[in-house]
DOROTOR-189927 format. One record per atom (N, C-alpha, C): residue number from 1; atom name; x, y negated, z negated. Coordinates in Angstrom, 2 decimals. Atoms other than C-alpha are relative to their C-alpha. Example, Ala and Ser with C-alpha at 12.3 -4.5 7.8 and 13.67 -1.06 7.14 Angstrom:
2
{1,N,{0.89,1.19,0.00}},
{1,CA,{12.30,4.50,-7.80}},
{1,C,{0.90,-1.20,0.00}},
{2,N,{-0.82,1.19,0.06}},
{2,CA,{13.67,1.06,-7.14}},
{2,C,{-0.77,-1.09,-0.73}},
***
This chain:
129
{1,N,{0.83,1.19,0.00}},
{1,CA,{0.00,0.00,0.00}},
{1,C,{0.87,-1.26,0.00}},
{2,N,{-0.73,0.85,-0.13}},
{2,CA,{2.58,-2.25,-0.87}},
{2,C,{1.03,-0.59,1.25}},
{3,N,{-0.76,-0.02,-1.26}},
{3,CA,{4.91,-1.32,1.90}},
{3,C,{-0.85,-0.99,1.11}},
{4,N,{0.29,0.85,-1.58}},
{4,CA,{2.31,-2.49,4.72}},
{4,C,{-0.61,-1.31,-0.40}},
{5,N,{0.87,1.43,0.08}},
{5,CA,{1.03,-6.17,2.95}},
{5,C,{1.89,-0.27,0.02}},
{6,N,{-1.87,1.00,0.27}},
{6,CA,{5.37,-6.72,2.74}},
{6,C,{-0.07,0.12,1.61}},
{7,N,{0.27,-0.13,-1.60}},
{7,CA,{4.90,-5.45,6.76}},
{7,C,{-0.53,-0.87,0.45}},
{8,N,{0.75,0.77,-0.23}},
{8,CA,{2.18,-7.66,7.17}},
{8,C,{0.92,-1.57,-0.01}},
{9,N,{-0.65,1.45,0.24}},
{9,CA,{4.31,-10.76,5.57}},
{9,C,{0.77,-0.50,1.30}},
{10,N,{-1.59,-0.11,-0.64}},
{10,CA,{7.12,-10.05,7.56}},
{10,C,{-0.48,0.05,1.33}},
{11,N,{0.80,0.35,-0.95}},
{11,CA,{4.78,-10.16,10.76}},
{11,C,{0.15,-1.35,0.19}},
{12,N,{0.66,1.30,0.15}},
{12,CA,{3.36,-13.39,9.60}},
{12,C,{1.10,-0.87,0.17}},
{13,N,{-1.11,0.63,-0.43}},
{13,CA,{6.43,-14.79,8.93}},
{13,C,{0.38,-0.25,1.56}},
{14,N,{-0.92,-0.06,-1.36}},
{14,CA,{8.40,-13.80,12.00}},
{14,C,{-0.99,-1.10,1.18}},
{15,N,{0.78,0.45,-0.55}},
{15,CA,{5.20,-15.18,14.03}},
{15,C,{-0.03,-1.36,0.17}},
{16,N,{-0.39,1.37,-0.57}},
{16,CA,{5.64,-18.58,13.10}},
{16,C,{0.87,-0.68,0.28}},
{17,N,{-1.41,0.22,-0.61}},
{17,CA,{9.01,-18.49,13.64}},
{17,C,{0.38,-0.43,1.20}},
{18,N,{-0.18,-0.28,-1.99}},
{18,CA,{8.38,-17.32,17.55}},
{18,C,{-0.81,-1.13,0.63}},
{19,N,{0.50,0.34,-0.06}},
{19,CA,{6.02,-19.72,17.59}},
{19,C,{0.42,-1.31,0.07}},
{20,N,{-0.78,1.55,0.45}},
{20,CA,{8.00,-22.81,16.18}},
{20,C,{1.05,-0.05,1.39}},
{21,N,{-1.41,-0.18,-0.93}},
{21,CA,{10.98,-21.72,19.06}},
{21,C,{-1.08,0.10,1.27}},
{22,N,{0.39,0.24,-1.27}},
{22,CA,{8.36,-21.52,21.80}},
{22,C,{-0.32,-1.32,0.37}},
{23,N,{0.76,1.37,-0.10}},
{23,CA,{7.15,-24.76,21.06}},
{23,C,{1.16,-1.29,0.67}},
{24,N,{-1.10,0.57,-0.49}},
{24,CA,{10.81,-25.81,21.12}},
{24,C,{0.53,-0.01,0.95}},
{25,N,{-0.71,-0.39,-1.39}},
{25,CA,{11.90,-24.05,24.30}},
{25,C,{-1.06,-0.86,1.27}},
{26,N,{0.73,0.50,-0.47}},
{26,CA,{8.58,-25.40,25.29}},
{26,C,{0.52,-1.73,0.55}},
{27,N,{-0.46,1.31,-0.09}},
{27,CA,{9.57,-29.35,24.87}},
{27,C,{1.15,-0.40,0.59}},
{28,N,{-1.18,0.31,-0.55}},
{28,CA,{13.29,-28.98,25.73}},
{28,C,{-0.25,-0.26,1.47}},
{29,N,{0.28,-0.20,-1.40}},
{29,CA,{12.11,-27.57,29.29}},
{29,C,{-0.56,-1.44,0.73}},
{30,N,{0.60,1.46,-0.44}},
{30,CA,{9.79,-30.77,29.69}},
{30,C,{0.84,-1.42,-0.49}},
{31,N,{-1.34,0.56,-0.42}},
{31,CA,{12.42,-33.22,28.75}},
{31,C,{0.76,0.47,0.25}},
{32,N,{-0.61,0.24,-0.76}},
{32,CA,{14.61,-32.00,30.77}},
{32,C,{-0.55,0.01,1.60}},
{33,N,{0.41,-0.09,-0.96}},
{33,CA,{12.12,-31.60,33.58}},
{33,C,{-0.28,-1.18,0.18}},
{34,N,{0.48,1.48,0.26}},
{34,CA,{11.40,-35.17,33.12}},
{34,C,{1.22,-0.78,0.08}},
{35,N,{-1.34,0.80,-0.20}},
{35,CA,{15.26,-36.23,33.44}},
{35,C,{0.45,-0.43,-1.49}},
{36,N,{-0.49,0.82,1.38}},
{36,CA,{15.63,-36.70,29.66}},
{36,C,{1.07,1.29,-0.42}},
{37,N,{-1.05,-0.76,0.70}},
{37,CA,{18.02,-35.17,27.07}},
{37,C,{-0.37,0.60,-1.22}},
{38,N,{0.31,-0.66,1.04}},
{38,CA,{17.87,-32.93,24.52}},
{38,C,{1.10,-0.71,-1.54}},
{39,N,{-0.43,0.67,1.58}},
{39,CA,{18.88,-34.86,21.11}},
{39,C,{0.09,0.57,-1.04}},
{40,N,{0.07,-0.34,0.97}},
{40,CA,{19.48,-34.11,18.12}},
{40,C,{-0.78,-0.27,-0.88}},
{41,N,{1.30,0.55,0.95}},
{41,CA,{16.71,-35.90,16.61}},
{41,C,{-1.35,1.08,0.20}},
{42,N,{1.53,-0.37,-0.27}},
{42,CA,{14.27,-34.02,18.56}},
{42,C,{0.52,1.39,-0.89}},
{43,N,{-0.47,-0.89,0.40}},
{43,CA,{16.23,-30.86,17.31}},
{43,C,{-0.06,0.00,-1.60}},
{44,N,{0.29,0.86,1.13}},
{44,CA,{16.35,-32.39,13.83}},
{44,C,{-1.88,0.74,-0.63}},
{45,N,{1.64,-0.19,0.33}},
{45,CA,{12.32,-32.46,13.83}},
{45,C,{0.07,1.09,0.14}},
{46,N,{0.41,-0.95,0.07}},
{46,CA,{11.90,-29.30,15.01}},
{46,C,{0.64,0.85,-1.47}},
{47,N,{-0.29,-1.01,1.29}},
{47,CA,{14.06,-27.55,11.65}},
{47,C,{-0.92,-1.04,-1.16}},
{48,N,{0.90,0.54,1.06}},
{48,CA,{12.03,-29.93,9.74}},
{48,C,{-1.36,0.32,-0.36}},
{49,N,{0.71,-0.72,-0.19}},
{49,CA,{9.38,-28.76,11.04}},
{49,C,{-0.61,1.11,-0.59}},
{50,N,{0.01,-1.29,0.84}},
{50,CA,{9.80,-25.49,10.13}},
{50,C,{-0.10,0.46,-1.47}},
{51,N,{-0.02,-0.10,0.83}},
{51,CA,{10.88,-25.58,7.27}},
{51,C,{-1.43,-0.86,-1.41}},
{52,N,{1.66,0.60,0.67}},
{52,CA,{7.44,-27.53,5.81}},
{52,C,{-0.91,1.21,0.65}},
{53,N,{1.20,-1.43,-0.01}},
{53,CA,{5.69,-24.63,7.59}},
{53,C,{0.55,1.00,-0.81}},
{54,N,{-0.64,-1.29,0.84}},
{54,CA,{8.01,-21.92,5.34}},
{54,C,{-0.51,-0.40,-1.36}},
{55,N,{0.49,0.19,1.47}},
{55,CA,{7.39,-23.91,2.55}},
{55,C,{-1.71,0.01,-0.41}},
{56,N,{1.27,-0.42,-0.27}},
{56,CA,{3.55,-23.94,3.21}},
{56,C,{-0.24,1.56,-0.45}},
{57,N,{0.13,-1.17,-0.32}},
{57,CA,{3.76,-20.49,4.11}},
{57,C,{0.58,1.11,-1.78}},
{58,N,{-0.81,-0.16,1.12}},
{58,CA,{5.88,-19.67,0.82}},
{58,C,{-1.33,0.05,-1.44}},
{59,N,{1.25,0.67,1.51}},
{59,CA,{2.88,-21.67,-1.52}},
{59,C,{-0.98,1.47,0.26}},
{60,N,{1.39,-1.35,-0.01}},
{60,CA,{0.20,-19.10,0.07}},
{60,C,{0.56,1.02,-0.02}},
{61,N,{-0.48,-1.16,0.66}},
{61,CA,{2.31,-16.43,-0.69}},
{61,C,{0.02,0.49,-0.99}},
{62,N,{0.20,-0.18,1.54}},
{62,CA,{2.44,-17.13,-3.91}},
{62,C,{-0.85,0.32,-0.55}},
{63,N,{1.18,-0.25,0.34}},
{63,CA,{-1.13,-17.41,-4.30}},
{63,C,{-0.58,1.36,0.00}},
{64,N,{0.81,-2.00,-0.41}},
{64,CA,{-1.60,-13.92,-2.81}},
{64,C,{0.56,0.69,-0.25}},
{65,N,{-0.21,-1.09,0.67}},
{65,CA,{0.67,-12.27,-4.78}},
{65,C,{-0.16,-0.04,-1.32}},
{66,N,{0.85,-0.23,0.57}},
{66,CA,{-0.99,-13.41,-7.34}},
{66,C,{-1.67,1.40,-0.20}},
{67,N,{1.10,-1.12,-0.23}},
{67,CA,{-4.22,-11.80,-6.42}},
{67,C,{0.45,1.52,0.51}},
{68,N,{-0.26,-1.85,-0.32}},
{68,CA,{-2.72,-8.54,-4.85}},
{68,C,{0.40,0.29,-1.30}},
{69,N,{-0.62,-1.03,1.60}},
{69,CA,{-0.93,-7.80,-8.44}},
{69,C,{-1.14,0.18,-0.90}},
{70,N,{1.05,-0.12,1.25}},
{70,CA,{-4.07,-8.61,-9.96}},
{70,C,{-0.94,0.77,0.40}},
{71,N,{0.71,-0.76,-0.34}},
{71,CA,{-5.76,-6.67,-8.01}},
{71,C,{-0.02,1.62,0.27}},
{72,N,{-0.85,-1.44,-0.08}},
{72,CA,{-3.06,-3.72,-8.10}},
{72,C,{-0.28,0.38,-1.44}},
{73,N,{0.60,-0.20,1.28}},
{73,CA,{-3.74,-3.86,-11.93}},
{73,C,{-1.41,0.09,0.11}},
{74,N,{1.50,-0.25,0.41}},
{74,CA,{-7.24,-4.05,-11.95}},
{74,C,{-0.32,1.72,0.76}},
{75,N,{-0.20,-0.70,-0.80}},
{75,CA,{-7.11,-1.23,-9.53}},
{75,C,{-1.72,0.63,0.87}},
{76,N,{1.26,0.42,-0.77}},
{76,CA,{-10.63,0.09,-8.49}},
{76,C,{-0.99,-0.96,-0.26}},
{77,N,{0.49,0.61,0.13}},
{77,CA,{-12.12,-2.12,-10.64}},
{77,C,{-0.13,-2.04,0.54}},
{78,N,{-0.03,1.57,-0.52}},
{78,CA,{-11.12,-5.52,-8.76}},
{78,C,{-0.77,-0.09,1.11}},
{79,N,{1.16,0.22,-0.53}},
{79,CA,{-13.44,-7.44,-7.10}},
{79,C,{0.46,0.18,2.31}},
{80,N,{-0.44,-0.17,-1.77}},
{80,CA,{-11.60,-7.39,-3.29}},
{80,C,{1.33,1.01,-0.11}},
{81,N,{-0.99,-0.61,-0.17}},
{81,CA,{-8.85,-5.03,-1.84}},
{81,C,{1.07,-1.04,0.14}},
{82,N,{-1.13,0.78,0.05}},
{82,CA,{-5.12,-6.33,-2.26}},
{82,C,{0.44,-0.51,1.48}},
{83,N,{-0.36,0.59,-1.45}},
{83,CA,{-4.79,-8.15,1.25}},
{83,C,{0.60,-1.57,-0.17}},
{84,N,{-0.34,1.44,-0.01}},
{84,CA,{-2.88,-11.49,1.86}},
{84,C,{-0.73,-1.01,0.68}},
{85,N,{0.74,0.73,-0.53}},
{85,CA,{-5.65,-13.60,2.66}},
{85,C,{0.42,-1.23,0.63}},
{86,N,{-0.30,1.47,-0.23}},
{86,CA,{-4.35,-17.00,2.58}},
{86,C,{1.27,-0.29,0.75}},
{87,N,{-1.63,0.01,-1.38}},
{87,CA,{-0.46,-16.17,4.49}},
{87,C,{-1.24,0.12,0.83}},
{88,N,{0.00,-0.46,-1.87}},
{88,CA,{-2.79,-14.52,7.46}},
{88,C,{-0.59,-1.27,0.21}},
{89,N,{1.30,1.50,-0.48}},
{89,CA,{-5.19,-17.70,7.62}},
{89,C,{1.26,-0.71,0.32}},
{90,N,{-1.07,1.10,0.25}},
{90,CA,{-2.26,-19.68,6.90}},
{90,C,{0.99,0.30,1.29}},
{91,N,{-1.31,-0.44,-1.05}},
{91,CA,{0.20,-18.10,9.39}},
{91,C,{-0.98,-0.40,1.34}},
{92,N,{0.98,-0.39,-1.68}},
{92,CA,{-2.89,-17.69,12.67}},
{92,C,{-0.23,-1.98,-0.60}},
{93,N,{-0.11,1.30,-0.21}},
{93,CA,{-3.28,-21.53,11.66}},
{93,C,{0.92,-0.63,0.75}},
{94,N,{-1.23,0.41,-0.32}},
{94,CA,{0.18,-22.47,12.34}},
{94,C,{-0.12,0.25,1.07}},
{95,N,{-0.31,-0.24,-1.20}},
{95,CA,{0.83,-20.67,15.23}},
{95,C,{-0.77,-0.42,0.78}},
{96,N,{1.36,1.22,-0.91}},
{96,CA,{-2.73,-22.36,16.97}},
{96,C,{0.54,-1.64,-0.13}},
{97,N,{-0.12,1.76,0.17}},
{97,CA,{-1.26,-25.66,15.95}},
{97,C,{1.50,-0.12,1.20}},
{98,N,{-1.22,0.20,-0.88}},
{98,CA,{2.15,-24.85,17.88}},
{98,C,{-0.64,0.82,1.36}},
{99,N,{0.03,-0.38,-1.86}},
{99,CA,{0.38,-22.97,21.13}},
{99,C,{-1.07,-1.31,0.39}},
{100,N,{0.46,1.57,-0.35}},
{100,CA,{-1.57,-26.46,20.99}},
{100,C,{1.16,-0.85,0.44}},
{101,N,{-0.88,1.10,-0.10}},
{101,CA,{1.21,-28.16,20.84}},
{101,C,{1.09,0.20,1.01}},
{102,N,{-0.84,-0.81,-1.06}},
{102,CA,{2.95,-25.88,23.98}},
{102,C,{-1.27,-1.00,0.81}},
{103,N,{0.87,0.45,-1.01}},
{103,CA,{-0.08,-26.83,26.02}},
{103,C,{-0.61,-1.45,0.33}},
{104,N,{0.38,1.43,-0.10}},
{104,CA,{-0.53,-30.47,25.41}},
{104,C,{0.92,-0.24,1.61}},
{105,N,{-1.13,0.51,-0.68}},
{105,CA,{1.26,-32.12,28.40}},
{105,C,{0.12,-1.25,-0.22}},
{106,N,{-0.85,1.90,0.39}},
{106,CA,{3.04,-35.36,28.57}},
{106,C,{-0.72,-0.86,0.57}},
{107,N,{1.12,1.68,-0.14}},
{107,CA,{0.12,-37.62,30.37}},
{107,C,{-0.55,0.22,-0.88}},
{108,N,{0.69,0.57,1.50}},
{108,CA,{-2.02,-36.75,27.20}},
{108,C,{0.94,-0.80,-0.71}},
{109,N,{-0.18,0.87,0.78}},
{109,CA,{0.82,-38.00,25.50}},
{109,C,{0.18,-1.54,0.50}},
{110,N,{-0.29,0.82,-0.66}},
{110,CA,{1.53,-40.72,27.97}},
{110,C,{-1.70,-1.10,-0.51}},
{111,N,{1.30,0.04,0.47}},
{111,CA,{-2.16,-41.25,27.58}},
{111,C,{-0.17,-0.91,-1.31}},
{112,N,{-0.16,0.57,1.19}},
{112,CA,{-1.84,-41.95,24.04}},
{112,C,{0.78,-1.02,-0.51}},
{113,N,{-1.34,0.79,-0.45}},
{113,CA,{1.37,-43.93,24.27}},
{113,C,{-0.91,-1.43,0.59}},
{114,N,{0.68,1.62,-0.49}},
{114,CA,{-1.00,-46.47,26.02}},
{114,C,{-1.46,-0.23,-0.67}},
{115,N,{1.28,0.39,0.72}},
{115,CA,{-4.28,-46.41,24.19}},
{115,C,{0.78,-0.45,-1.45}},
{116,N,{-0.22,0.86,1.47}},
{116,CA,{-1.93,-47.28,20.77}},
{116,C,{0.73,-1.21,0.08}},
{117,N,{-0.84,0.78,-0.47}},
{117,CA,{0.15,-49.58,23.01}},
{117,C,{-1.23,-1.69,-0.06}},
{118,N,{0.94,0.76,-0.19}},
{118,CA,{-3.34,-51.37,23.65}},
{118,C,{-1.25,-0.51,-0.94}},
{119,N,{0.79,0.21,1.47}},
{119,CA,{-4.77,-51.33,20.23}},
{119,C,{0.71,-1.20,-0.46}},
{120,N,{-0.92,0.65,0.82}},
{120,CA,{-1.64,-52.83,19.06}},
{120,C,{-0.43,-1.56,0.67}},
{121,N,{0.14,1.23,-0.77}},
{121,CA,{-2.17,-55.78,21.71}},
{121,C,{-1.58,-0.34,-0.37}},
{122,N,{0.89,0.68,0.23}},
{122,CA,{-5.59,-56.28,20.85}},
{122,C,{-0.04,-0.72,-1.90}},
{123,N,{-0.61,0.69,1.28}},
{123,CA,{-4.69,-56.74,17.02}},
{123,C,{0.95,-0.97,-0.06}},
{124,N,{-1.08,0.61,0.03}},
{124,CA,{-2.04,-58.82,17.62}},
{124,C,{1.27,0.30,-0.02}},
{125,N,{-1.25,-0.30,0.46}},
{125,CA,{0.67,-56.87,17.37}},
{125,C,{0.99,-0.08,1.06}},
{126,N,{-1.18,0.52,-1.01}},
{126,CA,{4.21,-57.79,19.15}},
{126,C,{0.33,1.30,0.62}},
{127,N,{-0.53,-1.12,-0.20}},
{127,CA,{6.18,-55.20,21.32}},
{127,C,{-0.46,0.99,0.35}},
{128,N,{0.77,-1.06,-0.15}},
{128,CA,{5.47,-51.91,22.40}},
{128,C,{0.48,1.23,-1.10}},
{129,N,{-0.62,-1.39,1.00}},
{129,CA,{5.79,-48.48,20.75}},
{129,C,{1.23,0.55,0.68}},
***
């Protein structure tokens, strides 16, 4: 029992890992298909990135090994079976937020880039973004 919810983790994990690096291989490809450069800033964000999703991912771990132990003690008497509820939610979140964030393209952001460009100008504000 234990063996396949540590299987499961170790899924979850790895998942948003592949997920975080597609997103990355994703962006590099489009700046450089776009004539730009790959930086270290953008590189930067992306381990920053990550690492706020591990630590995320880390909190609901915690939570659910809470409940699996308490539910390994209680044993038939607990109210649900020992499953990691809140990693899988938590993990199939993530990874939807980064195959969103593969499939955006650059006129949405371009897009956006000028609707806050044109906010700013109607407030008054100097400059562009």
């Amino acid at each position: 029992m234990l063996s396949s919810i540590l299987l499961l983790l170790a899924v979850e994990y790895t998942a948003v890992l592949l997920s975080v690096l597609a997103d990355l291989v994703a962006g590099i490809r489009k700046s450089l298909g776009e004539g730009g450069k790959c930086s270290s800033w953008g590189l930067r964000r992306t381990v920053d990135k990550l690492a706020r999703y591990y630590v995320t991912l880390f909190a609901m771990t915690a939570i659910d090994g809470m409940i699996v132990a308490a539910s390994l003690l209680l044993g038939d008497d607990a109210p649900m079976k020992p499953f990691p509820v809140l990693t899988t939610f938590g993990a199939v979140a993530l990874a939807l937020i980064e195959l969103k964030s593969i499939l955006e393209t650059t006129d949405e952001k371009q897009n956006l880039l000028r609707t806050l460009e044109a906010l700013l100008r109607m407030k008054g504000g100097k400059g562009a973004i």
